[in-house]
C-alpha positions in Angstrom: 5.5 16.4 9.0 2.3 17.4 10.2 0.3 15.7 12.6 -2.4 15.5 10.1 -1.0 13.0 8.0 -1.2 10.1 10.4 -4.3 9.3 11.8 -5.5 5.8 14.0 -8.4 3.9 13.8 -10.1 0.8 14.7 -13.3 0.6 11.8 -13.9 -2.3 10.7 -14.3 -0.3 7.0 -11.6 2.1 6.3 -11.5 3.2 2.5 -8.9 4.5 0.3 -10.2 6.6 -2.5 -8.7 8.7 -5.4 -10.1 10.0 -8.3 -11.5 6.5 -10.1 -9.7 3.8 -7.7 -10.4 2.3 -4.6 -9.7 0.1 -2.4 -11.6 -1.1 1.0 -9.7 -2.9 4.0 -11.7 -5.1 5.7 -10.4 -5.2 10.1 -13.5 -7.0 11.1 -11.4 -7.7 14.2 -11.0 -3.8 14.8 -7.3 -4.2 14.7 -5.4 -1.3 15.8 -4.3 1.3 12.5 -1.8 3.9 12.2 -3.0 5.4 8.6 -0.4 7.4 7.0 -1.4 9.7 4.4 1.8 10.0 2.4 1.4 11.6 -0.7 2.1 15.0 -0.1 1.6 14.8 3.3 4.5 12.1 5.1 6.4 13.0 2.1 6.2 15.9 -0.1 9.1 15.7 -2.8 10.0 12.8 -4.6 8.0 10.0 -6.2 5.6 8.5 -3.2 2.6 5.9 -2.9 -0.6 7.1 -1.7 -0.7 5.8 1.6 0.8 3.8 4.7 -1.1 1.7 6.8 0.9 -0.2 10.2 -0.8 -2.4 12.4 0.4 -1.8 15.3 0.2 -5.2 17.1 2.0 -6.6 14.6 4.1 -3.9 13.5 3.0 -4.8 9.6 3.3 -1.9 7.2 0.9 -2.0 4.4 2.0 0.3 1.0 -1.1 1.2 -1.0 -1.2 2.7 -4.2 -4.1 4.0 -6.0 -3.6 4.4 -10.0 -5.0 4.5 -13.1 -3.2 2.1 -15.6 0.1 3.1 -15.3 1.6 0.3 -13.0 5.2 0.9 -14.1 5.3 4.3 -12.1 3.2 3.0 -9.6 5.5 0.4 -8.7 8.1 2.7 -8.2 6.4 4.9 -6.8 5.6 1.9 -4.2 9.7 0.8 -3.7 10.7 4.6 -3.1 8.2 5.0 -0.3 9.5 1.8 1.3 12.6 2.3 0.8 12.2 5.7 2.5 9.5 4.9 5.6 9.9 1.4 6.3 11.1 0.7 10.0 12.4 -2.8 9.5 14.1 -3.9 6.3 14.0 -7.2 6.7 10.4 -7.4 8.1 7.9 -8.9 5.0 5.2 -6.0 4.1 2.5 -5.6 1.8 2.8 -3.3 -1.3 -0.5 -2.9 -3.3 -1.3 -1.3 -7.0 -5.1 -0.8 -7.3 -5.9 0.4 -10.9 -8.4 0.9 -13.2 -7.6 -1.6 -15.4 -3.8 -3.4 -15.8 -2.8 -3.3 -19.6 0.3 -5.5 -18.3 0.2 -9.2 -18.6 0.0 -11.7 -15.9 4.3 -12.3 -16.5 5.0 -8.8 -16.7 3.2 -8.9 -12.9 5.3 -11.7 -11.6 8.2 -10.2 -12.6 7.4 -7.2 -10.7 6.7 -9.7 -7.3 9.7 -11.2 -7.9 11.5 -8.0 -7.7 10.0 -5.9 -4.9 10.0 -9.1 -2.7 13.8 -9.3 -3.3 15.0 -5.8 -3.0 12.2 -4.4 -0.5 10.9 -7.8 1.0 7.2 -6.9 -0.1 4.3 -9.0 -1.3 2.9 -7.4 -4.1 -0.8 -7.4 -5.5 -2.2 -5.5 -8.5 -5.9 -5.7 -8.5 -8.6 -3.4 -9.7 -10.7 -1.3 -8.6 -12.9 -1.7 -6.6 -11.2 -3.9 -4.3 -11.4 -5.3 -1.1 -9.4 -6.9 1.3 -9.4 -8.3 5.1 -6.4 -7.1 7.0 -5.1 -10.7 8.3 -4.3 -11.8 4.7 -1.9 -8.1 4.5 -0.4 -9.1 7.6 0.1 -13.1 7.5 
């Protein structure tokens, strides 16, 4: 892995972009960030999310996604990458999907919570893009 794919910061912006989604996390408290670019980057075979985020106070790993509607891939793309990078199974994490627009009903969602929280012991959120989000909520 090459020391480009991790980088640190302590913005109080830091923005995750890819072709039509987005997705802005808020650190108004200029937490310290390990970014991990994964997607071709941390890993470069397999199915993998976009990107990695720890806090490294807290040890928190955030799993962000960016897609366009397809939220089926997307979520597995999300439990392959945990399954393969996170340093603490048992520690709760944050998983996101931000997509263009979600053709799958609010059930179909909760199903998917259900699931990752149980196998990979991760919060999940699907929200559009453009979307925003402070850091503290990810972390709690």
């Amino acid at each position: 892995m090459s020391t480009n794919c991790i980088k640190f910061t302590n913005k109080k912006i830091v923005p995750f972009k890819e072709q039509k989604s987005s997705f802005i996390l808020n650190n108004q408290k200029s937490r310290d960030l390990e970014i991990h670019h994964v997607d071709g980057c941390v890993i470069t075979n397999g199915i993998r999310c976009d990107w990695m985020v720890i806090d490294t106070e807290s040890g928190k790993e955030i799993y962000i996604e960016l897609k366009g509607t397809d939220l089926n891939h997307a979520f597995e793309q999300l439990k392959e990458t945990i399954r393969k990078l996170t340093k603490d199974q048992k520690k709760i994490k944050s998983a996101l999907i931000i997509c263009t627009r979600s053709p799958m009903s609010s059930s179909e969602i909760q199903i998917m919570q259900k699931s990752i929280f149980q196998t990979h012991k991760a919060k999940l959120y699907v929200k559009t893009s453009e979307y925003r989000e402070n850091i503290e909520k990810l972390i709690a």
